[in-house]
C-alpha positions in Angstrom: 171.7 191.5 57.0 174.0 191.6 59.8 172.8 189.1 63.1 173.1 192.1 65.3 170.5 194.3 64.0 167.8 193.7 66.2 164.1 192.9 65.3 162.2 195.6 66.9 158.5 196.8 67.9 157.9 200.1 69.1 153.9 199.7 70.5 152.5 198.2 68.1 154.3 199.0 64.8 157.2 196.6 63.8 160.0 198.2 62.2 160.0 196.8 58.7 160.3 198.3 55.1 156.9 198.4 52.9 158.2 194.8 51.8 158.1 193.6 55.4 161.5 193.0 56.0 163.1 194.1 59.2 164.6 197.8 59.2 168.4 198.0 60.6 167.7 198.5 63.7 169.5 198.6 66.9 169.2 199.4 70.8 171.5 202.2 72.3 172.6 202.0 76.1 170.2 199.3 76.9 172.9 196.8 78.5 171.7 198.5 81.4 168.2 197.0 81.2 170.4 193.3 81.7 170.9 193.8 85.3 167.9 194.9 88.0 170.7 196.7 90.3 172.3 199.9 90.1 175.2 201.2 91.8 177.6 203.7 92.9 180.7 203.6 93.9 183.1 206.1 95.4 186.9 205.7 97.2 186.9 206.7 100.9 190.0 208.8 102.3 190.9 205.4 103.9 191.3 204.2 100.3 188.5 201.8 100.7 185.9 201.2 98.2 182.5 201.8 99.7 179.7 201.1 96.7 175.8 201.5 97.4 173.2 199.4 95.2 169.8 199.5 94.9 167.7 197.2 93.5 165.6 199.2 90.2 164.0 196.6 88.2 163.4 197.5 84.9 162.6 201.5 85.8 164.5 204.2 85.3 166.8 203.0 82.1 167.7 205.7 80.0 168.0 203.8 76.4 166.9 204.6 72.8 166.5 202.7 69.3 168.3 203.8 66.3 167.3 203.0 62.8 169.6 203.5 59.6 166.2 204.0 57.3 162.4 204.3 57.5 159.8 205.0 55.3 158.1 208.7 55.8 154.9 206.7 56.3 156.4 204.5 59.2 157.6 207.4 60.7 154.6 209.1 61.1 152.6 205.9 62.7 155.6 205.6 64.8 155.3 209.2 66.0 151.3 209.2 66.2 151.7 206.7 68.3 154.2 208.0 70.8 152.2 211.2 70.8 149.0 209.1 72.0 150.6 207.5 74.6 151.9 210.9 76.0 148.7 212.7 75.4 147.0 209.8 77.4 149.6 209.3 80.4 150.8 205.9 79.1 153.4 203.9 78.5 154.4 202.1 75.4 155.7 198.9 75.0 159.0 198.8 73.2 160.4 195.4 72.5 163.5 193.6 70.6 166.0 190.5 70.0 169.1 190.1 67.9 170.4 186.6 67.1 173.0 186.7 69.7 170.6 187.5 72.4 172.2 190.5 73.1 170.2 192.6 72.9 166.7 191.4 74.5 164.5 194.1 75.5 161.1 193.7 76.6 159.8 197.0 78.9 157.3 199.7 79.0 158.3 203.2 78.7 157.6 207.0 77.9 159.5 209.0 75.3 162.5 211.1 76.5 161.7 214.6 74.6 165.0 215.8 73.0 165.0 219.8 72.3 160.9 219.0 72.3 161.3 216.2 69.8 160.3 212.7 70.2 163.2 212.1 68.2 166.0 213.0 65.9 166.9 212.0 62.4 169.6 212.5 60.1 169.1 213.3 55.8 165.7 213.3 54.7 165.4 211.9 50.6 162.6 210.9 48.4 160.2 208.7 50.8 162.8 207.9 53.1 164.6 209.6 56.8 167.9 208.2 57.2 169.6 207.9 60.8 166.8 207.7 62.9 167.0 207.9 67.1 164.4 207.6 69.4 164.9 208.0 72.9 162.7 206.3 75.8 163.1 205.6 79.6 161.9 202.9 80.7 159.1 202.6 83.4 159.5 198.6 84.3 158.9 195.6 82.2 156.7 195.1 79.3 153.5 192.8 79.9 
């Protein structure tokens, strides 16, 4: 296994095969949550750079996990639980590392529906879905 798949937990569940080995997993876009400011930056007629920032935390992020396989049965208790924490109006904790350290995540967030789905997946065969996506934003850190 590769040192840059991360080691990840969606709420509660920990995304590891029936053996309990860590799924390939990875984070998409989330070198955003590295940094608390955002900014925006435009050229004036002048030619002078004028950039605004504003300081965001750990909100707003836009980020997802991808997974290369998971058992049917994992993906259900993943979606179950997403599908709680909507129903209810919370958040869910979604948390990661990689060897490097490149990718540490540790924030709360709500799903970011795609086409009404709480996620997306590639080919579906015997017990497994390959090419898994999940999609979150983040509503500040996790705790």
């Amino acid at each position: 296994m590769s040192s840059r798949w991360a080691h990840i937990t969606i709420g509660s569940i920990a995304l590891q095969d029936l053996s309990g080995r860590w799924c390939r997993a990875e984070f998409l876009d989330a070198e955003a949550l590295k940094g608390t400011v955002v900014a925006s930056s435009v050229v004036a007629l002048d030619a002078t750079v004028h950039t605004q920032w504003t300081e965001r935390g750990a909100a707003g992020v836009r980020f997802g996990v991808q997974v290369a396989q998971l058992h049917v049965s994992l993906l259900d208790a993943i979606v179950a639980a997403l599908e709680s924490a909507v129903k209810n109006g919370e958040s869910i904790p979604v948390t990661g590392s990689d060897a490097e350290g490149i990718d540490d995540v540790a924030v709360r967030a709500t799903v970011e529906y795609q086409n009404g789905k709480p996620y997306t997946r590639g080919q579906f065969s015997g017990h497994y879905v390959r090419d898994i996506t999940f999609r979150f934003i983040s509503i500040g850190a996790a705790g």
